[in-house]
N, C-alpha and C positions, 0 to 999 in steps of 0.2 A: 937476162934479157935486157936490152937496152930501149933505154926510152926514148920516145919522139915528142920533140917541143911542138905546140903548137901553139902560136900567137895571136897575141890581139894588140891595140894599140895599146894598150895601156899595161897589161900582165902574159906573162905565159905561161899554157897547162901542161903538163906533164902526163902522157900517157904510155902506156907500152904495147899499146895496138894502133898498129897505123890505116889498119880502116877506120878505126873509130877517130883517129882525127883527123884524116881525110873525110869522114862524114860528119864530124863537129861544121868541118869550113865547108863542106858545098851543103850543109844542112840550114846556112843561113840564109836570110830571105833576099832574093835578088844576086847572091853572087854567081849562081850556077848562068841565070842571063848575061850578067855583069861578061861574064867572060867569053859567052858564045855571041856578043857585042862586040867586043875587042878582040876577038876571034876572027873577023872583018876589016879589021884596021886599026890605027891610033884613033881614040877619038876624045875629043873636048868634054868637059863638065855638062856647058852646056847641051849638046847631042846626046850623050849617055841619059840625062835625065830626061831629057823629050822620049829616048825610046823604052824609058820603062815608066812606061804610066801606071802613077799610085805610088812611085816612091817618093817621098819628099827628100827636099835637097839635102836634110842632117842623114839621115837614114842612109844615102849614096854617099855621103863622106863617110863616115862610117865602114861600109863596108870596102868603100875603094882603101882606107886605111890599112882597114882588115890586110886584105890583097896585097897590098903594099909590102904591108908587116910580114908577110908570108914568102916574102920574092918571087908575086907569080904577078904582081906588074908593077912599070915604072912609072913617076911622075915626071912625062919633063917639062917644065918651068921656064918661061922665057919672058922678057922683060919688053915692050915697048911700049913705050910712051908713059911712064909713068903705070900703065897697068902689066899684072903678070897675067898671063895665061898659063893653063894649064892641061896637055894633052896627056892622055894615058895610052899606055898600049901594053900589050903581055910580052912576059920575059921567054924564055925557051922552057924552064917551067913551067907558068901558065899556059905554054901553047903544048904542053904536054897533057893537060887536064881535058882539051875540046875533046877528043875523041871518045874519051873517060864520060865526060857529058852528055855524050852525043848518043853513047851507048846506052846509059843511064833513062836518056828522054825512050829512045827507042823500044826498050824492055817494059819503062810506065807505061804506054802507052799500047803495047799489044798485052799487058795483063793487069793491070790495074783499072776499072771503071771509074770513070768520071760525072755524076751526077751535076747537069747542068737545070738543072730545075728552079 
């Protein structure tokens, strides 16, 4: 059986079940948003963080890294005036994951309870 890498910015794990590392990486906190965000469009650092309220700005680098590291999006980088920007948007991999997502939110949400109390 052959193995699937799965990445992080800094090391990569070694598994030979690829649900388990496809649930490694949407099991992290904010990527499974992260991408049904950019699922919408490119968007800026700044917009991604406004629209997940509660993550702070290390925790979004972080996981856009993650993302990064995994080729499910890209950074692109552009230069004026002495400042860079940076906009993100998903690769045809990550726009392979929205549905996967979408299915995922769907199934939570007709049988698992949610205690709002």
């Amino acid at each position: 059986m052959s193995q699937i890498v799965y990445y992080t910015p800094d090391s990569e794990i070694k598994t030979e079940c690829a649900s388990e590392a496809l649930a490694l990486l949407l099991g992290k906190k904010w990527v499974p948003r992260i991408i049904e965000i950019l699922s919408q469009g490119p968007q800026r650092f700044g917009q991604l963080h406004k629209e997940l309220d509660g993550a702070s700005p290390k925790m979004l680098k972080q996981q856009l890294a993650l993302l990064e590291a995994n080729g499910l999006i890209i950074n692109h980088k552009e230069s004026q005036a002495n400042q860079v920007s940076s906009t993100y948007c998903l690769t045809d991999t990550g726009q392979s994951l929205v549905a996967i997502i979408s299915a995922m939110k769907d199934w939570g949400s007709q049988h698992l309870k949610c205690d709002h109390s």
